[in-house]
C-alpha positions in Angstrom: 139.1 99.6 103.8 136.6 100.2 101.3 134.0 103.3 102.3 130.6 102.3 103.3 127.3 104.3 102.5 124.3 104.0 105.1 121.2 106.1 105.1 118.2 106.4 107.6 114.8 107.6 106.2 111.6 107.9 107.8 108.7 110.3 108.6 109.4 113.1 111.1 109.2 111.6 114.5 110.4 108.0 113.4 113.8 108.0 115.6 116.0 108.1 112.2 118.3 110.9 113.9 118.7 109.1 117.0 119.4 105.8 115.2 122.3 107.1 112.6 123.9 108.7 115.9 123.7 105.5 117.4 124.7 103.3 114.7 127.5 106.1 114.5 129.1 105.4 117.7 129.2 101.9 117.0 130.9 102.2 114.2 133.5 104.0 116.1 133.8 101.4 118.7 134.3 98.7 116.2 137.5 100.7 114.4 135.7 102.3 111.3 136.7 105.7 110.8 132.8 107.5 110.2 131.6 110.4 108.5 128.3 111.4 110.8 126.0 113.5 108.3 122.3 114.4 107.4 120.7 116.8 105.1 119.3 118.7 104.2 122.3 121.1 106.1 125.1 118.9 106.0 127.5 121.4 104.5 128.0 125.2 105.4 125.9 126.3 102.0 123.5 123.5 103.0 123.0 124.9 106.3 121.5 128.1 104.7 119.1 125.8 102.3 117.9 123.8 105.8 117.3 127.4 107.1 115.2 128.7 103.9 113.5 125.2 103.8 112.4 125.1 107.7 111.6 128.6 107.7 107.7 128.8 108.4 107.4 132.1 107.3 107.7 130.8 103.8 104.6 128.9 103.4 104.2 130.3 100.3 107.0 128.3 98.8 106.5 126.6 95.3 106.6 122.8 95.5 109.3 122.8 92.4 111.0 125.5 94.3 111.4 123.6 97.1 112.2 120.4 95.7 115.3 122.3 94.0 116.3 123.5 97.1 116.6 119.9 98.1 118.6 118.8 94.8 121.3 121.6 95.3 121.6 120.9 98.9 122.0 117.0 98.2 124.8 118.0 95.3 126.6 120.6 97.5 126.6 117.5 100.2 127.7 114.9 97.8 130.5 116.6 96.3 132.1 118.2 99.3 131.3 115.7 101.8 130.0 112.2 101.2 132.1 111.4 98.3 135.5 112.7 99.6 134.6 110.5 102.9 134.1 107.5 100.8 137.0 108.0 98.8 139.2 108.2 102.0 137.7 104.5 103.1 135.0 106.1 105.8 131.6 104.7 106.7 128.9 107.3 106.2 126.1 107.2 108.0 123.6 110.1 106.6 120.2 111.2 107.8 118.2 111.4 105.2 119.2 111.4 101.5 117.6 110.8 98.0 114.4 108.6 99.0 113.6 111.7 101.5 113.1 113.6 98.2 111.1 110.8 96.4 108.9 110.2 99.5 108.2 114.1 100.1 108.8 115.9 96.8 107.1 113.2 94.8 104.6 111.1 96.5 103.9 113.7 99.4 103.7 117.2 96.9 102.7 115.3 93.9 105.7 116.1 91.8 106.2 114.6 88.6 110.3 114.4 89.0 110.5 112.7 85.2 112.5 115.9 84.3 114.7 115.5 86.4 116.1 112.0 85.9 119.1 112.8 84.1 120.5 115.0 86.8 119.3 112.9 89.2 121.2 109.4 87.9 124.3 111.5 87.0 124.8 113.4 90.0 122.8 111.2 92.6 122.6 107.9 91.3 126.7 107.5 91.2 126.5 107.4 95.0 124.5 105.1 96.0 123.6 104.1 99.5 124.8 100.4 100.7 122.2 99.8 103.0 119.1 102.5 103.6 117.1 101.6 107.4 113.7 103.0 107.0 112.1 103.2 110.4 108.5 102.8 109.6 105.9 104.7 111.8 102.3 105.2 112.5 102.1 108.6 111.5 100.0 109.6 114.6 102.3 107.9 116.6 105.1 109.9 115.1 102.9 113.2 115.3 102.4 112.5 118.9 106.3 111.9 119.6 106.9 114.8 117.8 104.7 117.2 120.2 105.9 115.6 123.2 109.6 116.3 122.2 109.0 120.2 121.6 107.0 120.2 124.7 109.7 118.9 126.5 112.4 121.4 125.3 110.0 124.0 125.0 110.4 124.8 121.5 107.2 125.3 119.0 108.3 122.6 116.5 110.8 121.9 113.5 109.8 124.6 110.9 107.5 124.4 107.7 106.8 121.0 107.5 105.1 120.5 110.4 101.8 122.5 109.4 101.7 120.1 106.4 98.0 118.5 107.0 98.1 114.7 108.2 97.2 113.2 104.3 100.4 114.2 103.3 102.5 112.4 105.9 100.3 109.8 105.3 101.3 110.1 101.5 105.1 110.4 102.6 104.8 107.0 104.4 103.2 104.9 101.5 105.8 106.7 99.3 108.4 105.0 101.4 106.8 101.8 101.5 106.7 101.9 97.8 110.3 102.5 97.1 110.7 99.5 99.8 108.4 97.3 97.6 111.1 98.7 94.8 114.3 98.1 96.1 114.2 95.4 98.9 117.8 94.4 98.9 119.0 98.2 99.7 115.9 99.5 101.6 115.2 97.3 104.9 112.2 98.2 107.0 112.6 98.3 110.6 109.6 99.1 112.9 110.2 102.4 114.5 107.5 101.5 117.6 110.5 99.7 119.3 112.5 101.6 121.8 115.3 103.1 121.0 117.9 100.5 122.4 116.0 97.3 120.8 115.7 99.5 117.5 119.4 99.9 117.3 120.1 96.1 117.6 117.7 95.4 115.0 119.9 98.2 112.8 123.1 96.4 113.8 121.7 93.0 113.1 121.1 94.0 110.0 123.9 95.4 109.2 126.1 92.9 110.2 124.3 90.0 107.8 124.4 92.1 104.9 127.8 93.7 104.8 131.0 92.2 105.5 133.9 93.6 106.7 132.7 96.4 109.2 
């Protein structure tokens, strides 16, 4: 069977973790062999990028820096995990990937990533996702889910990101809803205000009219 490529993308809080665990066990259930992954981190060297990246003692970190980090996580991950998984016939199911970068690096920090487009067809492009679920959210709504989560399990958030001021998630989320706008047939938008059971039909509904074979 051929390998199959599925990402999640959304802003912090929008269930995207939850969902590409979910649609992971499906895919289980249904006989596909599936390579569950995210990134940044999915790889032993990216591990230590997530760290460096997360770290909020590092607020001090460059924009370019940090969207380089991202790059040479994303490469490390492509090369020693997703494309060996597709190559042996596996689904994929990733959270987060490239448009993470686009949304954050780009319409979040600003970045002009025109420099960049050669590495980014070359090493990125070649892999491209089949299907990418963005699970749009309200970003107050997500903000809110977000401090109810860490107050349940006690913990004082994710890292860095989240002292980034409200505009930028704001930014984040139109950048996704511009790269929807771009690429409609690979990028389906999914409300991510629905519970977390109805949210997961509405990813395997999905799926199942626009791929065949699962």
């Amino acid at each position: 069977m051929a390998g199959l490529f599925f990402t999640f993308e959304g802003i912090d809080g929008s269930g995207k973790s939850t969902q590409a665990r979910l649609l992971a066990e499906r895919l289980r259930r249904a006989g596909r062999a599936v390579c569950e992954t995210r990134e940044p981190g999915g790889t032993s060297i990216g591990k230590g990028i997530r760290a460096v990246l997360l770290d909020e003692r590092l607020e001090a970190m460059e924009p370019l820096c940090e969207l380089l980090l991202y790059l040479a996580d994303r490469i490390q991950h492509l090369e020693q995990v997703i494309r060996p998984a597709l190559a042996r016939g596996e689904a994929v199911v990733c959270d987060r990937f490239h448009d993470s970068t686009v949304a954050y690096q780009h319409y979040g920090r600003g970045l002009d990533l025109s420099a960049l487009e050669t590495l980014v067809v070359r090493e990125i492009g070649a892999s491209p996702p089949r299907l990418t679920f963005w699970l749009d959210l309200d970003v107050a709504a997500a903000q809110a889910r977000l401090a109810e989560r860490n107050r349940r399990m006690q913990e004082p958030g994710t890292g860095r990101l989240d002292k980034a001021a409200l505009p930028f998630h704001q930014r984040v989320r139109e950048g996704y809803a511009a790269l929807h706008r771009h690429e409609p047939g690979r990028i389906v938008r999914l409300d991510g205000a629905l519970a977390a059971d109805a949210l997961h039909e509405a990813v395997w509904r999905e799926l199942s009219a626009r791929v065949d074979g699962l």
